[in-house]
N, C-alpha and C positions, 0 to 999 in steps of 0.2 A: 875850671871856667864854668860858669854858672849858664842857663837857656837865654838869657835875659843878655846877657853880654854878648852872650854869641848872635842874637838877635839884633842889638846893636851896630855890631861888627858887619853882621851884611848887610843891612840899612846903611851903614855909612858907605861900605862899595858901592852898593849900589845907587849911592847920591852921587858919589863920584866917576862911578861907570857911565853915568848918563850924559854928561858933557865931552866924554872921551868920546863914545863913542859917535854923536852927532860929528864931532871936528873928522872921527875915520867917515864914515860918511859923505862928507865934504871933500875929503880926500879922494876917496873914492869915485866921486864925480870927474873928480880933473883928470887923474890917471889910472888906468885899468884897477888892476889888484894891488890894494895895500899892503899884503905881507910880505909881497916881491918888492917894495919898494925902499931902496938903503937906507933908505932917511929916516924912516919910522923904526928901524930894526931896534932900536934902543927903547923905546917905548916899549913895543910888542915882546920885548925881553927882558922891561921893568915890569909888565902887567901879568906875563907868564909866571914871573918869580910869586907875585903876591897870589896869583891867584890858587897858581900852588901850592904856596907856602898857606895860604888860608885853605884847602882841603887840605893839606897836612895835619893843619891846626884841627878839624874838624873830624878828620878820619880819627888821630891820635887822644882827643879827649871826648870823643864820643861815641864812636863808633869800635872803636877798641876795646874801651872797657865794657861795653855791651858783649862782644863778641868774648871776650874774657871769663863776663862773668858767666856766659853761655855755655861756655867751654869747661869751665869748672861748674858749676851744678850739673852739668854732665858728666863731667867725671867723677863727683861724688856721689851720683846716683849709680854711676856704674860701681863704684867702691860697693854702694850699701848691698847692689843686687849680686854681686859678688859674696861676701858678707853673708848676705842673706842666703847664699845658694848653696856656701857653704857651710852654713848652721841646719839649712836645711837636710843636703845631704848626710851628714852625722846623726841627726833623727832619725835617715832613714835606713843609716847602715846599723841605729843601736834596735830601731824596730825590726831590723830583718833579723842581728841575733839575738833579740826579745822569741821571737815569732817561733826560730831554730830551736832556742833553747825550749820553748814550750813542748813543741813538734818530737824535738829528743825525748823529754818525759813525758809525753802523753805515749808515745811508743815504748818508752820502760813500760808504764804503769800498765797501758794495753798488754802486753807481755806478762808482766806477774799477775795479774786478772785471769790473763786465760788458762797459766799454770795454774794458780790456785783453782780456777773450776776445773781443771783436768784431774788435779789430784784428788779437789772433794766429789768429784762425779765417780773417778776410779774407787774412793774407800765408800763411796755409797752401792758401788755395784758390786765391791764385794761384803760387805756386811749385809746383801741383800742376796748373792750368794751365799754366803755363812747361814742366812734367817732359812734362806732355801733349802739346803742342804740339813740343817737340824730337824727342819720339818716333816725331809722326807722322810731323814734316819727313823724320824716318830713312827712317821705313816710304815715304811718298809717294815718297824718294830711289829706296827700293831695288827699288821697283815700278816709278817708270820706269826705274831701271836695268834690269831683268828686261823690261821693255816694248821698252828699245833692243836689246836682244842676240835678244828674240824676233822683233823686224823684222828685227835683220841675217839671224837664219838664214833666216826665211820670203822676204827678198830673195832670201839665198842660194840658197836650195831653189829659187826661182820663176826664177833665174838659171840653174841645173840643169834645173827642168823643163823652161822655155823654152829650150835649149839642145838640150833629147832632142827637144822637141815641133817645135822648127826641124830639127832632124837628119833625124828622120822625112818631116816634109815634105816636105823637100828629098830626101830618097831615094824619094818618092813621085812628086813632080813630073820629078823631074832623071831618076831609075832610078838614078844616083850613090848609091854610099856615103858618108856623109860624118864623119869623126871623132865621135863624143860632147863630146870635151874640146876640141875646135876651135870646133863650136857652142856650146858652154855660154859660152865666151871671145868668142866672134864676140856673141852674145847683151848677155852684160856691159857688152860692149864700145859696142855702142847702146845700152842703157839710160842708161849714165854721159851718153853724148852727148846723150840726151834731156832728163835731168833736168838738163842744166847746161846 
């Protein structure tokens, strides 16, 4: 039913409401209240029926499908936000084992990172040991070398001294003079005898 008809349709009650109601009226005047009165009861319960029957008519093709179609764009708005809520959650349950998995291999990768600097910091400390230790062997080498040459001359000299210190001697006890370079030889000469 169209707005136009239904416009109609209460125009026309209401063309006809309006001479009913003057005669209730009239009625009205003569004896107290008209709906207590038997006579009318047939009326008042042909005009009950229509006027029911027309918000029937009124509730049922207008008011209905309003409230219907209310009812459903709400429901399908909750369908989509459903829908939605659940597209969304799966986003955020594949970002959270996105995020995991990342989290997992940044803690491998952190891990063999720090092994690998463990082990190249250990063979740097010891081929820097090694560098150390070669350098010392040098250094310990070349100090006893330096150690052996300063025994031979201090032999030497003490071979010399002891040579002038025997010279003297012997030109003290004897009154003989006796060579430097014969003593210092004669000297040497027991020493070797001594030490071997």
């Amino acid at each position: 039913m169209s707005r136009s008809r239904l416009i109609f349709g209460l125009g026309v009650f209401a063309a006809t409401a309006l001479p009913i109601a003057s005669a209730l009226a009239e009625e009205k005047k003569k004896s107290g209240m008209p709906q207590l009165d038997p006579s009318t009861f047939a009326s008042q319960l042909f005009w009950l029926a229509v006027t029911f029957g027309l918000f029937l008519l009124i509730v049922w093709r207008v008011a209905l499908p309003r409230i219907g179609r209310v009812l459903e764009d709400r429901r399908e708005r909750i369908e989509r936000d459903i829908a939605r809520a659940g597209e969304i959650k799966s986003e955020a349950e594949q970002v959270l084992e996105e995020y995991e998995r990342l989290t997992a291999e940044g803690r491998a990768s952190a891990q063999t990172l720090i092994r690998q600097e463990h082990e190249r910091a250990a063979a740097e400390a010891l081929a820097d040991h090694e560098k150390l230790g070669t350098r010392l062997a040098r250094e310990i080498e070349a100090a006893e070398g330096r150690i052996t040459a300063a025994r031979k001359t201090a032999l030497g000299d003490i071979a010399g001294v002891a040579g002038e210190i025997a010279a003297s001697a012997t030109e003290r006890l004897i009154g003989d003079k006796v060579d430097k370079k014969s003593a210092t030889a004669a000297t040497r000469k027991a020493a070797k005898e001594g030490s071997a």
